[in-house]
C-alpha positions as CSV (number, residue, x, y, z in Angstrom):
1,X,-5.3,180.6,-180.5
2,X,-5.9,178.4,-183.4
3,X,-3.0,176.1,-182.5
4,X,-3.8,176.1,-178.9
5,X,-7.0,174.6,-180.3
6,X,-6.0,172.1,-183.0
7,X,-3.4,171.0,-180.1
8,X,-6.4,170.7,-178.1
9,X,-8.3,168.8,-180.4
10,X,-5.4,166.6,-181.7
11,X,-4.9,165.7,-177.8
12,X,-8.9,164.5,-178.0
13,X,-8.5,162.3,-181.1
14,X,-5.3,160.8,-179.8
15,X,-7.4,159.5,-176.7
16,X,-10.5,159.2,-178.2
17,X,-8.3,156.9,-180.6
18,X,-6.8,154.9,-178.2
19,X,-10.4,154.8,-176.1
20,X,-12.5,153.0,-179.2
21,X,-9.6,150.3,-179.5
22,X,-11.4,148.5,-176.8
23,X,-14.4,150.1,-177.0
24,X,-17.2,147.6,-176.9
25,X,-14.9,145.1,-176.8
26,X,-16.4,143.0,-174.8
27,X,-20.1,142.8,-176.5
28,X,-20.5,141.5,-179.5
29,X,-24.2,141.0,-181.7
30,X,-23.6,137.7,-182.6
31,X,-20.5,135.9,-181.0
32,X,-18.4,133.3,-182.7
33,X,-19.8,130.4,-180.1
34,X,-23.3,130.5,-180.9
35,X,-22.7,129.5,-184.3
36,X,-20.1,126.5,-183.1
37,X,-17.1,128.3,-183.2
38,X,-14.9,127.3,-180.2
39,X,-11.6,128.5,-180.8
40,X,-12.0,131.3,-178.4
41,X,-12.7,134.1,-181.2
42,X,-15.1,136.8,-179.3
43,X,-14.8,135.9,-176.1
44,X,-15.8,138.7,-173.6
45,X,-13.1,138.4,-170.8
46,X,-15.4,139.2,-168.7
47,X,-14.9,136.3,-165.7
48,X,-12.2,134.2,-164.1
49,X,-13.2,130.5,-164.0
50,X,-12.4,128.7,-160.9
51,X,-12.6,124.9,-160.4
52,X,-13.6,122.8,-157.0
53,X,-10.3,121.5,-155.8
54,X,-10.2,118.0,-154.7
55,X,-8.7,116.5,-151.9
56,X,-10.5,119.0,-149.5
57,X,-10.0,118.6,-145.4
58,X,-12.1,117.1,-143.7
59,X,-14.2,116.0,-146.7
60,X,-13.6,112.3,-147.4
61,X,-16.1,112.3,-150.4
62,X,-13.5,115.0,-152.3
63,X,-10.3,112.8,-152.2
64,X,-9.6,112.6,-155.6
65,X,-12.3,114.4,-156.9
66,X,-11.6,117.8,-158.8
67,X,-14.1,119.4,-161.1
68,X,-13.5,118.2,-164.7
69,X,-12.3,120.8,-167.2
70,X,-12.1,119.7,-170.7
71,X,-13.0,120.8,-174.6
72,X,-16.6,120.2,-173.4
73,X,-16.8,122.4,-170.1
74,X,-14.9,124.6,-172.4
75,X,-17.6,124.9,-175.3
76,X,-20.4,125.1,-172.5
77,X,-18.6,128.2,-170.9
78,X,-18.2,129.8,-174.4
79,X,-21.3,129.1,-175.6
80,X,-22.9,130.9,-172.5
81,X,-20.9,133.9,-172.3
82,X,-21.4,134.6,-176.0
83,X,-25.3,133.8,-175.7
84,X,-25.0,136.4,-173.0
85,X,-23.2,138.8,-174.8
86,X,-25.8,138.9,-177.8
87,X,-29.3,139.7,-175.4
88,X,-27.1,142.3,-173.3
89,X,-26.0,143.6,-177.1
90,X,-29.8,144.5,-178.0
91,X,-30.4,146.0,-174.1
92,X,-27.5,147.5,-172.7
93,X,-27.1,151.3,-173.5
94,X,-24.1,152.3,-176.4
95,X,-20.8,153.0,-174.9
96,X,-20.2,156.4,-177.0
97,X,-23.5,157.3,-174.8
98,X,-22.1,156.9,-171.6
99,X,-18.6,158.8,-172.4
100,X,-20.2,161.6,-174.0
101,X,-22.1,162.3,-171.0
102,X,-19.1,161.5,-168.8
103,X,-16.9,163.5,-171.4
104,X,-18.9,166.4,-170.7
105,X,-18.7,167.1,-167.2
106,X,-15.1,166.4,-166.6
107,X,-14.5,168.5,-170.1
108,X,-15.9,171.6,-167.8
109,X,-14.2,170.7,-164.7
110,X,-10.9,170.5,-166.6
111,X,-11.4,173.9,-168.2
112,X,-12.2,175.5,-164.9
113,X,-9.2,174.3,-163.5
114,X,-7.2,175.3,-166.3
115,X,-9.0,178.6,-166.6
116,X,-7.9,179.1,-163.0
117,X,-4.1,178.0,-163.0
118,X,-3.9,180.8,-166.3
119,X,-5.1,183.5,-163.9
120,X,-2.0,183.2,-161.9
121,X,0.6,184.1,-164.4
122,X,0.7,187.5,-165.2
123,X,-0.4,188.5,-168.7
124,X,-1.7,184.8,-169.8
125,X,-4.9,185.2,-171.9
126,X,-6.9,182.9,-169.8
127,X,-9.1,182.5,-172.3
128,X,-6.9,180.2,-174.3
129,X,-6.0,177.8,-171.2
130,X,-10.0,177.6,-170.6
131,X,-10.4,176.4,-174.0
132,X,-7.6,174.3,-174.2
133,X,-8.7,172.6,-171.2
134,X,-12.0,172.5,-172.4
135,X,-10.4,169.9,-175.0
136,X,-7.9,168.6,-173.2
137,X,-11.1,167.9,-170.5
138,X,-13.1,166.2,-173.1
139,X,-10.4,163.8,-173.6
140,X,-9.9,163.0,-170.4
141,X,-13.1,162.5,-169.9
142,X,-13.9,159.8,-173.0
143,X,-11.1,158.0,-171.3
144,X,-13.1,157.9,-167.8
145,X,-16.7,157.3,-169.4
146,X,-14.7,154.5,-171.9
147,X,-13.2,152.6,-168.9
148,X,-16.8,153.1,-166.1
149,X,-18.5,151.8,-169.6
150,X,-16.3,149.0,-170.0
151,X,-16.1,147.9,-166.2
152,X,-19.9,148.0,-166.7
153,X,-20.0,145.8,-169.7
154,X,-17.8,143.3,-168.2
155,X,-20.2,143.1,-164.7
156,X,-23.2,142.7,-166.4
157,X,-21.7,139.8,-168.7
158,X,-19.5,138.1,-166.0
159,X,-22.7,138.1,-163.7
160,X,-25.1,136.8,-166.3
161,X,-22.4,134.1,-167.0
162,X,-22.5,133.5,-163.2
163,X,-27.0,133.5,-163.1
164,X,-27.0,131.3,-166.2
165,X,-24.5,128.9,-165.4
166,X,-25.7,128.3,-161.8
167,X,-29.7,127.4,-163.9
168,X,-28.0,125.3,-165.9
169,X,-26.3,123.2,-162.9
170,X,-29.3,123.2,-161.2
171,X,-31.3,122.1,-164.6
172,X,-28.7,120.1,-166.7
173,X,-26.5,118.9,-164.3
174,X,-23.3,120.1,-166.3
175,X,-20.5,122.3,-165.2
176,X,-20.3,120.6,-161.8
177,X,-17.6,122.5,-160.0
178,X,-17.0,125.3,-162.1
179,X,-17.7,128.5,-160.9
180,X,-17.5,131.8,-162.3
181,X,-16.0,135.5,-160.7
182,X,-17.1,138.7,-162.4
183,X,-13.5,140.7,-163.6
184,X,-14.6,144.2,-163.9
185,X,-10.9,145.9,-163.9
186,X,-8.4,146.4,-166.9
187,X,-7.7,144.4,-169.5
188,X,-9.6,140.6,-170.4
189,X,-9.4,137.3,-168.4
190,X,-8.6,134.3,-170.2
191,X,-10.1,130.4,-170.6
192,X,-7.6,128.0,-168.7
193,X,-6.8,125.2,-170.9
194,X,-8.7,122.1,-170.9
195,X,-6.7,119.8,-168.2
196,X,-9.0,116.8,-168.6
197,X,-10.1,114.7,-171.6
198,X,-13.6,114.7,-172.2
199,X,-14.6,110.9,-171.4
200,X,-13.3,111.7,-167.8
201,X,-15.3,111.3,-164.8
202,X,-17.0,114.4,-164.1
203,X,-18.1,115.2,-160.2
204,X,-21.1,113.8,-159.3
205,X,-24.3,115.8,-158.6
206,X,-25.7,117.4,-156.0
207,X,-29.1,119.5,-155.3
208,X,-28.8,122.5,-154.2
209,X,-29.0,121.4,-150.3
210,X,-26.0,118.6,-150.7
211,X,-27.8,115.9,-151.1
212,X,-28.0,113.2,-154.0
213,X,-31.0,113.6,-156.3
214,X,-33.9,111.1,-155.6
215,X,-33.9,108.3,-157.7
């Protein structure tokens, strides 16, 4: 019994382990960016940035004309999703919170099952499989509550990347032709590289019904 159960708890810290690698990866309280460091340091990798092409058919006016992408557009993006990160930080509910509660169901629906293969082998003390797949379950289930967590995380920062971007076109007139699409699976999106120096034409703007601003 005993080393059914430090098996079964060696098994939870080996997970548990490998969950809180990444755990909370993608929030940070107070981002590199918002204290002008652009090198990339504590980005969330939470979005895919995606440019307007040019040369578009049947649209004269975009021959030629791509969205500009350079150190500047670059800053702006990382200084956004960083200022994003740091409100969610002080809102958004702990991660350990949401895989003990996940943790805890599939811990019992593990040990049921467990508790239920045992019965069918003659003279297997069912009691040991029930516990064993009570800890074996827990694991499991730090690893499901980790990655829902982390796909949450990721939503919430990609999308508030997408909202305050799209005020800040609106409002600033920067970012023209960048756009922004939430990643919510595994692992972390990356920044293109700048493709355009930053005294390079930039697309003009538009209102939010395609046509010039008055003047």
């Amino acid at each position: 019994m005993k080393s059914l159960v430090l098996a079964a708890f060696a098994a939870l810290s080996l997970l548990g382990g490998c969950a809180s690698i990444d755990a909370g990866g993608n929030l940070h309280k107070d981002p590199a960016a918002l204290s002008g460091d652009y090198s990339g340091k504590d980005f969330s990798g939470s979005f895919a940035v995606v440019k307007l092409p040019a040369n578009i058919p049947g649209v004269p006016e975009s021959n030629g004309a791509h969205a500009r992408w350079s150190d500047t557009e670059i800053q702006q993006v990382l200084y956004l999703d960083a200022d994003c990160q740091k409100q969610l930080f002080e809102q958004l509910p702990g991660w350990a919170q949401a895989i003990a509660k996940e943790g805890g169901w599939s811990a019992l629906a593990v040990a049921v099952g467990e508790a239920g293969f045992a019965s069918a082998f003659p003279g297997a003390e069912t009691v040991r499989y029930f516990l064993g797949g009570l800890g074996y379950g827990a694991a499991a289930g730090m690893n499901t509550g980790r990655y829902r967590q982390d796909g949450a995380e990721k939503g919430s920062i990609g999308y508030c990347v997408l909202l305050q971007a799209w005020e800040a076109k609106a409002r600033y007139h920067i970012l023209q032709g960048i756009n922004f699409v939430p990643w919510y699976g595994n692992g972390h999106t990356t920044l293109p590289e700048a493709t355009d120096a930053k005294a390079a034409p930039s697309l003009p703007y538009v209102n939010a019904i395609g046509e010039p601003p008055a003047q």
